[in-house]
C-alpha positions as CSV (number, residue, x, y, z in Angstrom):
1,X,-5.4,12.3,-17.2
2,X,-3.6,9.1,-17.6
3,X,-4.2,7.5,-14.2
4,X,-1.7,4.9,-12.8
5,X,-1.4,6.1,-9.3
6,X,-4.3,4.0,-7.7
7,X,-2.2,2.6,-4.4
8,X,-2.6,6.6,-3.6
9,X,-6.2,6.9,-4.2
10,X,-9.0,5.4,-6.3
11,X,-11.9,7.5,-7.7
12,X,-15.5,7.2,-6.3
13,X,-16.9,4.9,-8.0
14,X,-20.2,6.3,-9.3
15,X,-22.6,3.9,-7.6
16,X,-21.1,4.8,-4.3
17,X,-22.0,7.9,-4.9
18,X,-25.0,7.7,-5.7
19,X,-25.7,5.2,-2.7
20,X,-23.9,8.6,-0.1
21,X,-25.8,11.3,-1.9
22,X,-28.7,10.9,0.0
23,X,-27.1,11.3,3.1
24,X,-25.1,14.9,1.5
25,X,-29.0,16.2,0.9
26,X,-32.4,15.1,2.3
27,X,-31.2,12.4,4.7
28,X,-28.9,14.7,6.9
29,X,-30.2,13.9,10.6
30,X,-27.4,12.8,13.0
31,X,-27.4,9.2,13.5
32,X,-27.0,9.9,16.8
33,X,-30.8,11.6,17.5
34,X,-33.3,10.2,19.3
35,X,-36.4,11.1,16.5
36,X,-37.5,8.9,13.9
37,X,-34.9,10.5,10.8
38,X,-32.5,10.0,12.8
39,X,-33.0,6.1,13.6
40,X,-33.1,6.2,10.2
41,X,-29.6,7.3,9.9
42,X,-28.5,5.0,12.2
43,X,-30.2,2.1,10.4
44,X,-28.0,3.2,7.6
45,X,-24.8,3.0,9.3
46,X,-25.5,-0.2,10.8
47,X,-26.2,-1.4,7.6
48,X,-22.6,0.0,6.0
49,X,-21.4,-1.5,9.3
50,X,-22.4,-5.3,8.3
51,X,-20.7,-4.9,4.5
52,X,-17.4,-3.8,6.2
53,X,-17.6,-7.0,8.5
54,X,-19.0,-9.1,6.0
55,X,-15.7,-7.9,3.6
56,X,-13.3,-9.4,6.1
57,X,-14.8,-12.3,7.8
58,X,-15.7,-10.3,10.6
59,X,-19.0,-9.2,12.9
60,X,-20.6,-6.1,13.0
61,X,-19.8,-5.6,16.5
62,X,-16.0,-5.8,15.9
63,X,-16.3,-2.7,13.5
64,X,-15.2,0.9,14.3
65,X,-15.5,3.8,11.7
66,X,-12.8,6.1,11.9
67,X,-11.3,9.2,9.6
68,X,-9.1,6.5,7.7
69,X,-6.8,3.7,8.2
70,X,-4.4,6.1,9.9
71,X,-6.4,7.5,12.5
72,X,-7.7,3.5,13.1
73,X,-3.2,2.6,13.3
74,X,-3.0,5.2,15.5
75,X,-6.3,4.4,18.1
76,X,-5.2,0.6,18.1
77,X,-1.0,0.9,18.7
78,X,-1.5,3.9,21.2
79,X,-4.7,1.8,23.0
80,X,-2.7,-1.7,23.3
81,X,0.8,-0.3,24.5
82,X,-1.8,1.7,26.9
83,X,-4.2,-1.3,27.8
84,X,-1.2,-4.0,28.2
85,X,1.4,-2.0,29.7
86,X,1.3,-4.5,33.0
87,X,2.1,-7.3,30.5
88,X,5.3,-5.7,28.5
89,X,6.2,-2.4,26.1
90,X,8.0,-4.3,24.0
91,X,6.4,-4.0,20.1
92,X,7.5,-5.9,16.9
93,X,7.1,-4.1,13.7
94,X,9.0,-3.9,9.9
95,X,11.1,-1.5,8.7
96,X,8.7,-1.6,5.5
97,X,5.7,-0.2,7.3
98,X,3.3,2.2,6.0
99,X,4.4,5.8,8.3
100,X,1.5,5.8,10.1
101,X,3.3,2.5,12.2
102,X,6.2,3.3,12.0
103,X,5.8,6.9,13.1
104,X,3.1,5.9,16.0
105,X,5.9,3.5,17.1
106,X,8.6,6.2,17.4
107,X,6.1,8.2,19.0
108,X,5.4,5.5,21.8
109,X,10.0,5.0,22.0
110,X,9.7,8.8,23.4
111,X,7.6,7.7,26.3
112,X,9.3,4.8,27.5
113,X,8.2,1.6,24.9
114,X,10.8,-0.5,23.3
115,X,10.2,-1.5,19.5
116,X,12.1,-3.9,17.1
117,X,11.8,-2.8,13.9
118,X,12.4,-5.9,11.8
119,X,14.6,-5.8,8.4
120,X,13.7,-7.5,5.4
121,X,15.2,-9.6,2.6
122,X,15.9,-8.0,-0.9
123,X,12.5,-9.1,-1.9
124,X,11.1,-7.4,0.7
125,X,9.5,-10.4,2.4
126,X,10.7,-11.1,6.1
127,X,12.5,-14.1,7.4
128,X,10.4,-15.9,9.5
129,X,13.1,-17.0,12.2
130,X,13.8,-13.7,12.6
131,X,10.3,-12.9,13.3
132,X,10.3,-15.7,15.8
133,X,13.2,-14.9,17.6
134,X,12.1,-10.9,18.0
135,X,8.8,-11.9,20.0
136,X,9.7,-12.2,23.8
137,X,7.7,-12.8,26.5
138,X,7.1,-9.1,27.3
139,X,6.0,-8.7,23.4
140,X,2.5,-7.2,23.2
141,X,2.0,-6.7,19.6
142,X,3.2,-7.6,16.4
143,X,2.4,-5.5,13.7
144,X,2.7,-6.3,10.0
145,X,1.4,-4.9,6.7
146,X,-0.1,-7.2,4.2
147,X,0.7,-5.6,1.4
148,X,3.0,-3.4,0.4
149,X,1.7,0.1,-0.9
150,X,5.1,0.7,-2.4
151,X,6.1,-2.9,-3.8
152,X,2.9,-4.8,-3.5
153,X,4.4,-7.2,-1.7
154,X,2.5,-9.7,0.5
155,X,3.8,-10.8,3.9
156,X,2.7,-14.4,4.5
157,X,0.3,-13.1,7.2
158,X,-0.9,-16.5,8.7
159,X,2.3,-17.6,9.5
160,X,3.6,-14.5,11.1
161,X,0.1,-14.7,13.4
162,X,0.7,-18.1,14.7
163,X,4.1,-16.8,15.7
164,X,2.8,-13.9,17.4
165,X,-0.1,-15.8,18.8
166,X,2.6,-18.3,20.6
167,X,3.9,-16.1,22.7
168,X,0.4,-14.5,23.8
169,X,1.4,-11.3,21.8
170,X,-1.4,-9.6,19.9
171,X,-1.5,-9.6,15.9
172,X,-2.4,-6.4,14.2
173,X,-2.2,-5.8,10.5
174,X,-2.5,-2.8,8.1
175,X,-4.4,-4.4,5.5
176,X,-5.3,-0.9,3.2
177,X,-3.8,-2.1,0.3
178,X,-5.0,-5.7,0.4
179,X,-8.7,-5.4,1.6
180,X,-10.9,-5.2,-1.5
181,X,-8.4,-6.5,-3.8
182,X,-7.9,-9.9,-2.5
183,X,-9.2,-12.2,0.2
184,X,-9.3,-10.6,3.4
185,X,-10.7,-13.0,6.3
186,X,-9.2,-12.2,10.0
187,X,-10.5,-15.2,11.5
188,X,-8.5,-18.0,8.6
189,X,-5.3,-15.4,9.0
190,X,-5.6,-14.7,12.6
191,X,-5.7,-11.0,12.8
192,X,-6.6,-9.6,15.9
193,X,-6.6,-6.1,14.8
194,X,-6.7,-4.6,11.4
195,X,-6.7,-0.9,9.7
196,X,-8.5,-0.3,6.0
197,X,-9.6,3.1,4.2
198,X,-12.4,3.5,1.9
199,X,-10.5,5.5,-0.6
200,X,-8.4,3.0,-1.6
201,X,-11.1,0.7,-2.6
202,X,-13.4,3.3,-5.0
203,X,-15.1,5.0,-2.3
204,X,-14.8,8.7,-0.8
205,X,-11.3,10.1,1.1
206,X,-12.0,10.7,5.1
207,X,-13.4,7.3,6.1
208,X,-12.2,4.3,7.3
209,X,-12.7,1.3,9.5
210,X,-11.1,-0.7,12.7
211,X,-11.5,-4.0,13.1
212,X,-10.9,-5.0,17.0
213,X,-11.6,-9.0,17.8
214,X,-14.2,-9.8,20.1
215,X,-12.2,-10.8,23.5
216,X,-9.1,-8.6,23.2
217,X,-9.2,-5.9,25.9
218,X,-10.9,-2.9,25.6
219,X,-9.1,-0.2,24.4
220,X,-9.3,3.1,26.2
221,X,-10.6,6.3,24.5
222,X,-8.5,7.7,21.9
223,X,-11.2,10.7,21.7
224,X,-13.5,11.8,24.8
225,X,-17.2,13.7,24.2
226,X,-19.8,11.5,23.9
227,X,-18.8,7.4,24.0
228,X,-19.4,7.5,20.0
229,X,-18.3,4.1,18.4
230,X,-18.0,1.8,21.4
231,X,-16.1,4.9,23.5
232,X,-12.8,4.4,21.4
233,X,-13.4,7.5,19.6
234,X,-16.0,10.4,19.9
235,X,-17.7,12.7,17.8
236,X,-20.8,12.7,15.4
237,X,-20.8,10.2,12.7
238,X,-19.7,10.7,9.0
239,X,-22.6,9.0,7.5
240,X,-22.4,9.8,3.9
241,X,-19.0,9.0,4.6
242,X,-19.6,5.4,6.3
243,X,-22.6,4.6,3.8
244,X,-19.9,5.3,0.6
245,X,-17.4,2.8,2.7
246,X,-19.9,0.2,3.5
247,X,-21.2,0.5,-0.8
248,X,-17.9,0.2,-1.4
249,X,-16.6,-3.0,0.2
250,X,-19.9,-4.8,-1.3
251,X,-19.0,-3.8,-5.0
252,X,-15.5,-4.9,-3.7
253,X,-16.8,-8.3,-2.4
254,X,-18.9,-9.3,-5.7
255,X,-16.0,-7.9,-8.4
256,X,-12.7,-8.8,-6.7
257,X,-12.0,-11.9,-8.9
258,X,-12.8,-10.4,-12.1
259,X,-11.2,-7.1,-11.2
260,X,-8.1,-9.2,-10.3
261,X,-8.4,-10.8,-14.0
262,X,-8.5,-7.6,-15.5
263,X,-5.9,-6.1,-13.7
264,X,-3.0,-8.4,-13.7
265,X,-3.1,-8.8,-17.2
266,X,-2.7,-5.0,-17.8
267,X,-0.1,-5.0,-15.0
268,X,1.6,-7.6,-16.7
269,X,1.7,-5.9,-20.1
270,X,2.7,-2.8,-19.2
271,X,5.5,-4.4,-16.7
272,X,6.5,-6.4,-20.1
273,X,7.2,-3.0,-22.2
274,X,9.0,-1.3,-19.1
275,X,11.5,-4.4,-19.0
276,X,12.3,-4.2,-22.2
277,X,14.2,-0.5,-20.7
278,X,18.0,-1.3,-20.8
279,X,18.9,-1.8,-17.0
280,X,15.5,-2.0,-15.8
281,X,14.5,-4.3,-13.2
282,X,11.6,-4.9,-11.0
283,X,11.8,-3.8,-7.2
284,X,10.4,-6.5,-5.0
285,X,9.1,-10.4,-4.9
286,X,8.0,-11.5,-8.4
287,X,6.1,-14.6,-6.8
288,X,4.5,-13.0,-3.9
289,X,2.9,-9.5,-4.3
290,X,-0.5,-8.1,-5.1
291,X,-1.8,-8.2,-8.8
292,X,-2.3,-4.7,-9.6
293,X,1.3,-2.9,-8.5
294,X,5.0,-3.1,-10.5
295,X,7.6,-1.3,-8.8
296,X,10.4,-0.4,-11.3
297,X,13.8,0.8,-11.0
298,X,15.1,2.7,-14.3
299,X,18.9,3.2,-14.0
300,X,19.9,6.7,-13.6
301,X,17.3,8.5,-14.0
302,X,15.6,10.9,-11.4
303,X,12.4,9.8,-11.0
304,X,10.8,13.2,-9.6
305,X,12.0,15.1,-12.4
306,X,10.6,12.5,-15.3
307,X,7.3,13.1,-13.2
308,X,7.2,16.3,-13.2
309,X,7.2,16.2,-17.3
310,X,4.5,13.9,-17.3
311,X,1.7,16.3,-16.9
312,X,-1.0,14.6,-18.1
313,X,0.3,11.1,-16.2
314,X,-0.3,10.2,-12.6
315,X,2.5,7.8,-11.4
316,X,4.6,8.0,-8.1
317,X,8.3,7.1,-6.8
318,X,7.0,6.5,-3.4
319,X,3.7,6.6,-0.8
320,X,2.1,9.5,-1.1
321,X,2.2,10.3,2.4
322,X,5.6,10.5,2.5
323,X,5.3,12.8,-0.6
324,X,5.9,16.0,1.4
325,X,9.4,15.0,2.7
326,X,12.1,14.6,-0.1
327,X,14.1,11.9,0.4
328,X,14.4,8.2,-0.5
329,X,12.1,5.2,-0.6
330,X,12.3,3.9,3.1
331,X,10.9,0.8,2.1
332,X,13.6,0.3,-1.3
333,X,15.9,1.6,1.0
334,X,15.5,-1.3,3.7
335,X,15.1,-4.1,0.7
336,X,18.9,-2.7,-0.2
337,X,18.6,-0.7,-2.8
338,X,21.6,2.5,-2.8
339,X,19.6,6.0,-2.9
340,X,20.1,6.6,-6.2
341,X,18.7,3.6,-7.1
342,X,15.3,4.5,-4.9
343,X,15.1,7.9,-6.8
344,X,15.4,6.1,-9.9
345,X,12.3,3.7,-9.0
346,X,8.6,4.4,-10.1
347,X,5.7,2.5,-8.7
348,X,2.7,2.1,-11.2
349,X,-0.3,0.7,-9.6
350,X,-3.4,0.4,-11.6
351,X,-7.2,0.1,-11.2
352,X,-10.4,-1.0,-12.6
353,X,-10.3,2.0,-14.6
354,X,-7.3,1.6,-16.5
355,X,-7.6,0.1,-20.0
356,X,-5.0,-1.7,-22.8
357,X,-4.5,2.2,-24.4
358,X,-3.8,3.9,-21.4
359,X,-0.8,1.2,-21.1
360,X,0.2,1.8,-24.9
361,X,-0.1,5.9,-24.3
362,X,1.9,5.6,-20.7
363,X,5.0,3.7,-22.7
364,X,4.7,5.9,-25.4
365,X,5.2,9.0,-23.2
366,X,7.8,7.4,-20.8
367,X,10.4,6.4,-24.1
368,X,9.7,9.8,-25.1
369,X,10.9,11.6,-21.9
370,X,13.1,8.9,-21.2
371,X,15.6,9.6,-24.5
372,X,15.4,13.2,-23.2
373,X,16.3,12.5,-19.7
């Protein structure tokens, strides 16, 4: 397999693994018991606790495991419109959101809250004045990816903060596709509330983490049956799962730069040889996006069905979680693109994996199928 699909999911990398597998064999007692193995445990998760913090900027206290960043999105936009429903139910979001926002959003319209989902420019950046004038008084969140999983795209996160911040609105930001890969710190970029999943950053599917800042209103429970991570959501811990996500965002911490290194410059190559595609174009900001995604539009062609060919290639025209549902981009669709042009973009996001002949074999393939298609 040819793998350029990494935005979806990243493999395990092998010394997360091996840092979980004691906790999938000898080391199973719940972290939760009272007996020495399982203090143990606990020790353990405490520990994975501390490397998620320490990824971000954060303290240990301000971390919540959860199933993934979706379950975190849906625990923190469901607990805030619950907690500060005397304040306002007005919510500020982006019509580029990952559909675990923008779904939880529509979710909360059916039960009385008001949202303004914000468009963006052709770049798929936002206009900052028109992020200032959509936070009212009655505003009480702002919620705003960092980057892209479609585009790659980087929303100038500390600017949009300070806006949100002046009018006493919380700031919340899905950061899955930027923690790990570049510098995360929610204190410098004044982040209040952030979602991230392990299995975007090398380690295993099913676990993720909330970050909730110290002084920001308890949320209520999201999940009742036993006040498990700080009440917000019940249930016995993953610890193989946590340990693999805490393993993770250390080997993210001490390789980011020369992973970025790597990366871009294979990005960069393989964007080269796509241009060179008559009528092929890039879909998003050139200036501000992350280093290891191109998004490429290739005129008339159906992107699902060149996929489909590819059987030994892993590339997508879209999230993954939208995957099920066939239908356009919603993010190219609200930089401007026409459908046809969504169905004829391809997102290629590589990884620490990928190497100068996977890039050669991947163009090789695509002219191939191309001239057929």
């Amino acid at each position: 397999m040819i793998y350029f699909d990494y935005n979806s999911t990243t493999p395990i990398d092998p010394r997360v693994l091996e840092k979980m597998m004691p906790y999938l064999t000898n080391q199973f007692a719940n972290a939760s018991s009272a007996h020495h193995f399982g203090i143990s445990t606990k020790k353990a998760v405490e520990d994975s606790r501390k490397q998620v913090a320490e990824l971000i900027g954060a303290t240990s206290n301000e971390i919540v495991f959860t199933s993934g960043a979706t379950e975190a999105i849906n625990i923190a936009i469901k607990g805030i419109a619950q907690i500060y429903s005397s304040k306002g139910n007005h919510i500020v979001t982006v019509s580029t959101e990952h559909k675990a926002v923008l779904d939880t959003c529509k979710y909360l319209e059916t039960i009385g809250y008001e949202v303004t989902y914000l468009p963006v420019k052709s770049d798929g950046l936002l206009d900052l004045d028109l992020v200032r004038n959509s936070i009212r008084t009655d505003t009480i969140l702002v919620s705003v990816m960092h980057v892209n999983n479609e585009t790659g795209v980087i929303q100038p996160i500390k600017q949009i903060s300070d806006l949100a911040h002046e009018k006493g609105a919380i700031f919340m930001s899905d950061c899955t596709q930027s923690v790990g890969k570049i510098p995360v710190n929610v204190v410098e970029l004044g982040i209040d509330i952030l979602s991230l999943s392990a299995h975007k950053i090398y380690g295993p599917k099913g676990i993720g983490a909330l970050y909730l800042k110290k002084g920001i209103k308890k949320i209520p429970s999201q999940i009742h049956g036993g006040g498990h991570e700080q009440g917000l959501r019940s249930g016995t811990l993953n610890v193989p799962g946590i340990v693999g996500l805490g393993k993770a965002c250390e080997i993210a911490k001490e390789e980011m730069i020369q992973n970025e290194k790597k990366i871009k410059e294979l990005r960069d190559s393989l964007e080269k040889k796509l241009l060179t595609i008559k009528g092929s174009k890039v879909n998003g900001s050139l200036d501000s996006r992350v280093f290891n995604v191109t998004n490429i539009l290739f005129p008339n062609l159906n992107a699902n069905i060149l996929i489909e060919k590819l059987k030994n290639i892993a590339i997508s025209n879209g999230s993954a979680c939208s995957s099920a549902i066939y239908s356009p981009s919603h993010v190219l669709t609200s930089m401007g693109l026409r459908e046809d042009e969504a169905y004829s973009s391809i997102r290629f996001s590589l990884g620490k994996l990928n190497t100068i002949d996977d890039i050669n074999d991947l163009c090789k393939f695509l002219n191939k199928e191309l001239k057929k298609l």
